[in-house]
PQR file of N, CA, C, O and H, with PARSE charges and radii, in Angstrom:
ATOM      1  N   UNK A   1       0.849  -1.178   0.000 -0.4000 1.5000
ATOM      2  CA  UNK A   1       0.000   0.000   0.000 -0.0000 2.0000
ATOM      3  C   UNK A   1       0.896   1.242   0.000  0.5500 1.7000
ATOM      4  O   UNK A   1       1.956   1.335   0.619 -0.5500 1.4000
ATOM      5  N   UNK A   2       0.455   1.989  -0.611 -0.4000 1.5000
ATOM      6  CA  UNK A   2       1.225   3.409  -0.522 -0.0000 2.0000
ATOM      7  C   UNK A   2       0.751   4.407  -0.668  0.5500 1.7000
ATOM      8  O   UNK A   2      -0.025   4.760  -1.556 -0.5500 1.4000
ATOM      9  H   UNK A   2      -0.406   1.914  -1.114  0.4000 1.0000
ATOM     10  N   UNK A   3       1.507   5.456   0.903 -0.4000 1.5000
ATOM     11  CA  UNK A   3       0.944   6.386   0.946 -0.0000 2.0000
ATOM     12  C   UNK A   3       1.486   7.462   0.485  0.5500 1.7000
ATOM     13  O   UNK A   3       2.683   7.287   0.260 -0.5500 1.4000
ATOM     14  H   UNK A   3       2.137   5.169   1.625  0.4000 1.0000
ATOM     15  N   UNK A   4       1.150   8.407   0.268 -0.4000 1.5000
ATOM     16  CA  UNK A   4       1.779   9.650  -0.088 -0.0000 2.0000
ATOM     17  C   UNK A   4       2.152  10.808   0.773  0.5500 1.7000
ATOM     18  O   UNK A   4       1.337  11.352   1.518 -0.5500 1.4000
ATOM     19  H   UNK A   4       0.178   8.549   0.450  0.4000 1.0000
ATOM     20  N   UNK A   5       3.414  11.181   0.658 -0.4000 1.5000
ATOM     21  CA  UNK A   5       3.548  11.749   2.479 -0.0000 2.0000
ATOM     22  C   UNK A   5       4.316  12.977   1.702  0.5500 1.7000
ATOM     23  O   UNK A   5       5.471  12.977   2.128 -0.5500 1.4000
ATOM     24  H   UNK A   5       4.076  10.739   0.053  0.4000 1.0000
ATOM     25  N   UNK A   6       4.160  13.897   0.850 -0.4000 1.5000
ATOM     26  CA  UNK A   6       4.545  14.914   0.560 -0.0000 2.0000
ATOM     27  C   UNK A   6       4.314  14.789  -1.190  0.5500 1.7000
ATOM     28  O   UNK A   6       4.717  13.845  -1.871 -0.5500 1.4000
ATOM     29  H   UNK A   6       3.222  13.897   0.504  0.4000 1.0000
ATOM     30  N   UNK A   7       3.531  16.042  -1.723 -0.4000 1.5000
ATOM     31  CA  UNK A   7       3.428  16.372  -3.293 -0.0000 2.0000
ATOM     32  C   UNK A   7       4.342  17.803  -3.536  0.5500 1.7000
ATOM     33  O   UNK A   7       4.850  18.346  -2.554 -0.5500 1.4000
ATOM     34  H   UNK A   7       3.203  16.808  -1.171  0.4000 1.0000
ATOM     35  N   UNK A   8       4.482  18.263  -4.638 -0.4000 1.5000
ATOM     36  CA  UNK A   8       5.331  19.015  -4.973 -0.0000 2.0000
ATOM     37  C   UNK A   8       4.830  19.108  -6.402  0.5500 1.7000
ATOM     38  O   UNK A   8       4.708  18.168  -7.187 -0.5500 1.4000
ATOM     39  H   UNK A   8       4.070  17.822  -5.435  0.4000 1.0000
ATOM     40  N   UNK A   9       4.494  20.703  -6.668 -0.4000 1.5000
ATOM     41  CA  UNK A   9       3.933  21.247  -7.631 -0.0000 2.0000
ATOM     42  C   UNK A   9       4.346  21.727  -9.222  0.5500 1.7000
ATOM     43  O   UNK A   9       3.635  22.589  -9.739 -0.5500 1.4000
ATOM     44  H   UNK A   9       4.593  21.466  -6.030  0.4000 1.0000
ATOM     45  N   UNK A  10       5.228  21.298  -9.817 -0.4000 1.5000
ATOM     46  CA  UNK A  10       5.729  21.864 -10.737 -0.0000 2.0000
ATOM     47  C   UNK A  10       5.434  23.225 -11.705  0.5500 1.7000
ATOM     48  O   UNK A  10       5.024  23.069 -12.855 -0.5500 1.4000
ATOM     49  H   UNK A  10       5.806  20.598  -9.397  0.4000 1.0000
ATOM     50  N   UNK A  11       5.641  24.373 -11.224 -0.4000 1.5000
ATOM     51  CA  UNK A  11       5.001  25.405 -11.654 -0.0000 2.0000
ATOM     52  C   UNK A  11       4.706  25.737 -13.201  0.5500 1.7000
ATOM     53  O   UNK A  11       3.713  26.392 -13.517 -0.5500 1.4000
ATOM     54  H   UNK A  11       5.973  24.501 -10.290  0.4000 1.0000
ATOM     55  N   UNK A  12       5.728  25.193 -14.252 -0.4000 1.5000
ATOM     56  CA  UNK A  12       6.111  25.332 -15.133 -0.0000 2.0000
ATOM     57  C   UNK A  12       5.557  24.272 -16.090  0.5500 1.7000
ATOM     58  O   UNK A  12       5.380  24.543 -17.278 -0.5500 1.4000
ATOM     59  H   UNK A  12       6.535  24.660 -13.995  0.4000 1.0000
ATOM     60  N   UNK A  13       5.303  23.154 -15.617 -0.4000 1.5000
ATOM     61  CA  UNK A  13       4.401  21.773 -16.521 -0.0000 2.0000
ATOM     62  C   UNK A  13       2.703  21.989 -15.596  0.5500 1.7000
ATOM     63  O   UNK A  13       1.845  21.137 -15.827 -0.5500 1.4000
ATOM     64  H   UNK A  13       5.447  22.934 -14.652  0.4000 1.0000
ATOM     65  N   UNK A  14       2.429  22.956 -14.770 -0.4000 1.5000
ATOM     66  CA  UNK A  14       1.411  22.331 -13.694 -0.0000 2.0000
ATOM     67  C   UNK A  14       1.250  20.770 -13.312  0.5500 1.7000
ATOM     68  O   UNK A  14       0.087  20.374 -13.238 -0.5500 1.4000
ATOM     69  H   UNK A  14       3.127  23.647 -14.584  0.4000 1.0000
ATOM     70  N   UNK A  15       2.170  19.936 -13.086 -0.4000 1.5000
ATOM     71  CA  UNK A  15       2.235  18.935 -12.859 -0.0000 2.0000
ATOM     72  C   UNK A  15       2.709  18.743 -11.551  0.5500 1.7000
ATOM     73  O   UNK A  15       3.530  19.361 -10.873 -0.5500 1.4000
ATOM     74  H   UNK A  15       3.115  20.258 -13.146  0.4000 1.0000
ATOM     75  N   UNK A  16       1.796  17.438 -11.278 -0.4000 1.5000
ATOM     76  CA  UNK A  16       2.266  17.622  -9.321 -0.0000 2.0000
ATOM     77  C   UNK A  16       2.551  15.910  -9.626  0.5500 1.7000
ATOM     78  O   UNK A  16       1.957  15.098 -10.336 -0.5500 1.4000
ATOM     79  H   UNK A  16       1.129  16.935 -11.829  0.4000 1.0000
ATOM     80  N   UNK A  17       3.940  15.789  -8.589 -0.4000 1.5000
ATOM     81  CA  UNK A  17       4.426  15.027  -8.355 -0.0000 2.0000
ATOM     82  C   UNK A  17       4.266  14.600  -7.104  0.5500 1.7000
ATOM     83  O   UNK A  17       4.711  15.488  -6.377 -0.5500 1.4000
ATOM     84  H   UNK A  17       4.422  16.449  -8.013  0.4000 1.0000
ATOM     85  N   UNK A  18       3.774  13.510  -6.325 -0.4000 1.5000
ATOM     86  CA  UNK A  18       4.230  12.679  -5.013 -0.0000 2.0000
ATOM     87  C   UNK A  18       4.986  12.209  -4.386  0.5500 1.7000
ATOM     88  O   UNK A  18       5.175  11.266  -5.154 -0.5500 1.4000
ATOM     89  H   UNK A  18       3.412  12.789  -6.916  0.4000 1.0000
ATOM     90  N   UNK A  19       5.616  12.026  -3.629 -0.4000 1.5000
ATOM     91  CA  UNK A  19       6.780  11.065  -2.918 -0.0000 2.0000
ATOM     92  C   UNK A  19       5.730   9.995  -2.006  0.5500 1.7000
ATOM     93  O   UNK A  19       4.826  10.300  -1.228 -0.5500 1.4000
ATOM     94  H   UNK A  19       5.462  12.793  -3.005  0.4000 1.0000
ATOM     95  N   UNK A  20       6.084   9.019  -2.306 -0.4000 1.5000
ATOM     96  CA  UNK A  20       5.565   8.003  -1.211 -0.0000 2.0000
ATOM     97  C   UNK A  20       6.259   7.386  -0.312  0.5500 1.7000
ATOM     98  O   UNK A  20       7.466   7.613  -0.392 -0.5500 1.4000
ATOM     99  H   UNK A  20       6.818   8.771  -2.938  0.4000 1.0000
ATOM    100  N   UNK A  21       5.867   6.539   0.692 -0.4000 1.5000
ATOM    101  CA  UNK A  21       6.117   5.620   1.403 -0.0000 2.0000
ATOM    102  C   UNK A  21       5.607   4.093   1.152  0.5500 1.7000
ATOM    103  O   UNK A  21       4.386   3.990   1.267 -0.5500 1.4000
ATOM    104  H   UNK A  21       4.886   6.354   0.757  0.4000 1.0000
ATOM    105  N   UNK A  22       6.121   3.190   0.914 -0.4000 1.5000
ATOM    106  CA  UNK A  22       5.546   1.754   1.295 -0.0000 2.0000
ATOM    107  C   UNK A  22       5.110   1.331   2.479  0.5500 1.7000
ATOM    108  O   UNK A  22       5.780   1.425   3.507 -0.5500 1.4000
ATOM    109  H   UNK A  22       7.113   3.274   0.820  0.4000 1.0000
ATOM    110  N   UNK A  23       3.556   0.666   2.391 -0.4000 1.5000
ATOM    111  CA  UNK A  23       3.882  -0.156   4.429 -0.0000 2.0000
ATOM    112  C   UNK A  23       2.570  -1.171   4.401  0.5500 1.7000
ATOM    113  O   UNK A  23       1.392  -1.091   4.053 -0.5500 1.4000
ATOM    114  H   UNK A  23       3.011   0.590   1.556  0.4000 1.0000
ATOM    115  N   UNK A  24       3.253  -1.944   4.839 -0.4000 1.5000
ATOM    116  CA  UNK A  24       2.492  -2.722   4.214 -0.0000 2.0000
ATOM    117  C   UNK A  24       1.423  -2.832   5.347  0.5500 1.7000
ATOM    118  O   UNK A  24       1.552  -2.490   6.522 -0.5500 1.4000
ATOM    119  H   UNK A  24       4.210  -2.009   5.121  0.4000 1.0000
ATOM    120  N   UNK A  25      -0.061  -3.590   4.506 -0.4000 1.5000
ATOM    121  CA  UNK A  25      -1.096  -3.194   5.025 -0.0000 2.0000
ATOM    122  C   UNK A  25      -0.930  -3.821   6.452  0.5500 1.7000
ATOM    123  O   UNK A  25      -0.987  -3.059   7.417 -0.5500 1.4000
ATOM    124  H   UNK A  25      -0.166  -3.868   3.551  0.4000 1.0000
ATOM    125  N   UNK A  26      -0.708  -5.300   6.665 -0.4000 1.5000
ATOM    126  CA  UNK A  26      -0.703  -5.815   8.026 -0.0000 2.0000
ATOM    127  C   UNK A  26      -0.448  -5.287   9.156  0.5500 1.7000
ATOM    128  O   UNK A  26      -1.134  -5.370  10.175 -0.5500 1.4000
ATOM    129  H   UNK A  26      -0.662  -5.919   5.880  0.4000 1.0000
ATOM    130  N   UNK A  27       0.909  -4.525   8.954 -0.4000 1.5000
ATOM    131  CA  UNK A  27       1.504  -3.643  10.073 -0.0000 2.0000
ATOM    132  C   UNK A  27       0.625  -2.081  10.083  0.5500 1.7000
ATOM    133  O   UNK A  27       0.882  -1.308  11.006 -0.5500 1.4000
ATOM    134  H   UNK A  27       1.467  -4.457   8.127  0.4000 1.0000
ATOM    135  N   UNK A  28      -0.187  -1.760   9.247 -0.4000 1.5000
ATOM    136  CA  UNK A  28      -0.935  -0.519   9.339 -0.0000 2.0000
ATOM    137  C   UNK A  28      -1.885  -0.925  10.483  0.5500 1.7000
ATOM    138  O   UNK A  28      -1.934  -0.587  11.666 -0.5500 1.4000
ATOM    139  H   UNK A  28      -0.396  -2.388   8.497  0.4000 1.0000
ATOM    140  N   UNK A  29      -2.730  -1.889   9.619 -0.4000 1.5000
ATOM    141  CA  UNK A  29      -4.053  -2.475  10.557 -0.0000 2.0000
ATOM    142  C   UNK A  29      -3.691  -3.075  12.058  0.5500 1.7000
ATOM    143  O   UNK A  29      -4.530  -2.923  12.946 -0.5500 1.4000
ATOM    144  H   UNK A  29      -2.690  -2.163   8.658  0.4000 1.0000
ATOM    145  N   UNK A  30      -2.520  -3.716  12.330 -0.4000 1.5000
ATOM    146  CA  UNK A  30      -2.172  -3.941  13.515 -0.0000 2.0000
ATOM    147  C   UNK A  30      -1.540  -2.655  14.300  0.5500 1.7000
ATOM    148  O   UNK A  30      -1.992  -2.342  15.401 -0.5500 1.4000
ATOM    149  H   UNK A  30      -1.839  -3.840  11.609  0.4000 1.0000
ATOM    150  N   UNK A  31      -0.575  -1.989  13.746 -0.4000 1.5000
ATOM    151  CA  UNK A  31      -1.077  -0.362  14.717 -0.0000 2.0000
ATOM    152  C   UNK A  31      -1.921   0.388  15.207  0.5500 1.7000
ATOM    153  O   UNK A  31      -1.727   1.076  16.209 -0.5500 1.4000
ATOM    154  H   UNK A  31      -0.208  -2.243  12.852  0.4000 1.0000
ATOM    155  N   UNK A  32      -3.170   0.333  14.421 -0.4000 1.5000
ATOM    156  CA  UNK A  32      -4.289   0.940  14.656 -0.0000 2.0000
ATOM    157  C   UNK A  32      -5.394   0.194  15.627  0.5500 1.7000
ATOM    158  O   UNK A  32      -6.223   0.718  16.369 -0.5500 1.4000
ATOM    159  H   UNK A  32      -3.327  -0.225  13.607  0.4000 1.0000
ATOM    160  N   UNK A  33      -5.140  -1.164  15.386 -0.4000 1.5000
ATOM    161  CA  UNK A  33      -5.731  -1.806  16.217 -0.0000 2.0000
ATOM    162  C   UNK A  33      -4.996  -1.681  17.647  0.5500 1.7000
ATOM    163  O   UNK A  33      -5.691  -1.483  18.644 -0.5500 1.4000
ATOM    164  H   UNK A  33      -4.466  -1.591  14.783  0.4000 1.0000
ATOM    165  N   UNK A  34      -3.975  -1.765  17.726 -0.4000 1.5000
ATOM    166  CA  UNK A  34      -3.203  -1.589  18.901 -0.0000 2.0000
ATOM    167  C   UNK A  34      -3.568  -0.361  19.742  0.5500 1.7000
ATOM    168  O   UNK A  34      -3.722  -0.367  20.964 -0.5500 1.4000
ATOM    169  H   UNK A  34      -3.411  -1.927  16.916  0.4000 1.0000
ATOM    170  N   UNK A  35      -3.701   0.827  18.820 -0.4000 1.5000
ATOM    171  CA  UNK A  35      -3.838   1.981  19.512 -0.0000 2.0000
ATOM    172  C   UNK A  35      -5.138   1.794  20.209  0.5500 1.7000
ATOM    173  O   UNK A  35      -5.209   2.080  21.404 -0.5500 1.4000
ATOM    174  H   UNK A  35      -3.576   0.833  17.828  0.4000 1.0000
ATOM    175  N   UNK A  36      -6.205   1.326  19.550 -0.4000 1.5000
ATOM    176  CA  UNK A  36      -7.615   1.344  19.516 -0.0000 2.0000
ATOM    177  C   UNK A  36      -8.098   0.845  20.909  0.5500 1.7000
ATOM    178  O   UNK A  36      -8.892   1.320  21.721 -0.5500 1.4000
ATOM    179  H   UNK A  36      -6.148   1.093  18.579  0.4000 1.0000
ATOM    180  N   UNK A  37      -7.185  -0.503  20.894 -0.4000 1.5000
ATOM    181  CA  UNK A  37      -7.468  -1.488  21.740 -0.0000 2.0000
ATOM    182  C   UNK A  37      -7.084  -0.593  23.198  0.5500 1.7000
ATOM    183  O   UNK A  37      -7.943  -0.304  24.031 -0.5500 1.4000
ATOM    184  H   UNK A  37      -6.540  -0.888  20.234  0.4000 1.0000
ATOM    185  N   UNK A  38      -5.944  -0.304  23.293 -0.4000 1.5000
ATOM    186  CA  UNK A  38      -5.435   0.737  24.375 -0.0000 2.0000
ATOM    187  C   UNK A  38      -6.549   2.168  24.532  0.5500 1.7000
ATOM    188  O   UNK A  38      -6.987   2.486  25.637 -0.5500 1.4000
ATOM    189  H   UNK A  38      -5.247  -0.539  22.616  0.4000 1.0000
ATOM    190  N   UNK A  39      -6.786   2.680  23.686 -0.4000 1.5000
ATOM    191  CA  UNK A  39      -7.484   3.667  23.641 -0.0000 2.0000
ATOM    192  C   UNK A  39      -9.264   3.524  24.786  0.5500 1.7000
ATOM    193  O   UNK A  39      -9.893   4.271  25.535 -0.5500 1.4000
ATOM    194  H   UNK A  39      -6.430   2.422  22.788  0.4000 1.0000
ATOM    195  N   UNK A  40      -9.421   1.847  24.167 -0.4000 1.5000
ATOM    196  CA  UNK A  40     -10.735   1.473  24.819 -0.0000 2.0000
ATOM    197  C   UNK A  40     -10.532   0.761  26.323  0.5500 1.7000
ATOM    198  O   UNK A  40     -11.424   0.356  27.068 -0.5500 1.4000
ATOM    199  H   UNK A  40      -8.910   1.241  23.558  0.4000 1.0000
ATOM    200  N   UNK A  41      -8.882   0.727  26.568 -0.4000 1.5000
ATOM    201  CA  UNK A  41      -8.497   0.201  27.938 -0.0000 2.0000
ATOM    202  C   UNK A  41      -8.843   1.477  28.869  0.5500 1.7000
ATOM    203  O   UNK A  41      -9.591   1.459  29.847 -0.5500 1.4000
ATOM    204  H   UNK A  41      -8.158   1.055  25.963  0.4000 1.0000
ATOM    205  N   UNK A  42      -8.187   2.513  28.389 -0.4000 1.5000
ATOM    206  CA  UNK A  42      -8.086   3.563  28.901 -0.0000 2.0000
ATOM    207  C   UNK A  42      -9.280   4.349  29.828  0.5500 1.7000
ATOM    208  O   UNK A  42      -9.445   4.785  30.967 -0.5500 1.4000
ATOM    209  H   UNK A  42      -7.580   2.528  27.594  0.4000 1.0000
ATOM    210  N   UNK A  43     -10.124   4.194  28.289 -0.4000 1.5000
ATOM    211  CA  UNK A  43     -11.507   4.561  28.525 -0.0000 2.0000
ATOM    212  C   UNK A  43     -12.513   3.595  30.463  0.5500 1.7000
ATOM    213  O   UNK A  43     -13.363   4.021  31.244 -0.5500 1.4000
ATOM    214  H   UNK A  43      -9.989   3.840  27.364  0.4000 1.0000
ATOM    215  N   UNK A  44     -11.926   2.616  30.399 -0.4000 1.5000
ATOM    216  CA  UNK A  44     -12.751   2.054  30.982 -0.0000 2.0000
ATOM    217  C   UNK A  44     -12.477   2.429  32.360  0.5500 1.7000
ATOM    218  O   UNK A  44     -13.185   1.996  33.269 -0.5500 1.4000
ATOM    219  H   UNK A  44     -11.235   2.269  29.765  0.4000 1.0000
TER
END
């Protein structure tokens, strides 16, 4: 999966360029779940 973590505008073509990152999805969804899970510990 890839995200895009900075564009950059080319004034002269109006063309916008991206830089990405790779990451793969597993380790996304298991961060978020992680946070989540903590987030709803917290809560209680």
């Amino acid at each position: 999966m890839r995200i895009p973590i900075s564009a950059q505008k080319d004034l002269s073509t109006g063309e916008t360029t991206y830089q990405y990152i790779e990451i793969d999805e597993k380790v996304l969804t298991d961060f978020f779940k992680n946070k989540f899970d903590r987030v709803e510990q917290n809560a209680t």
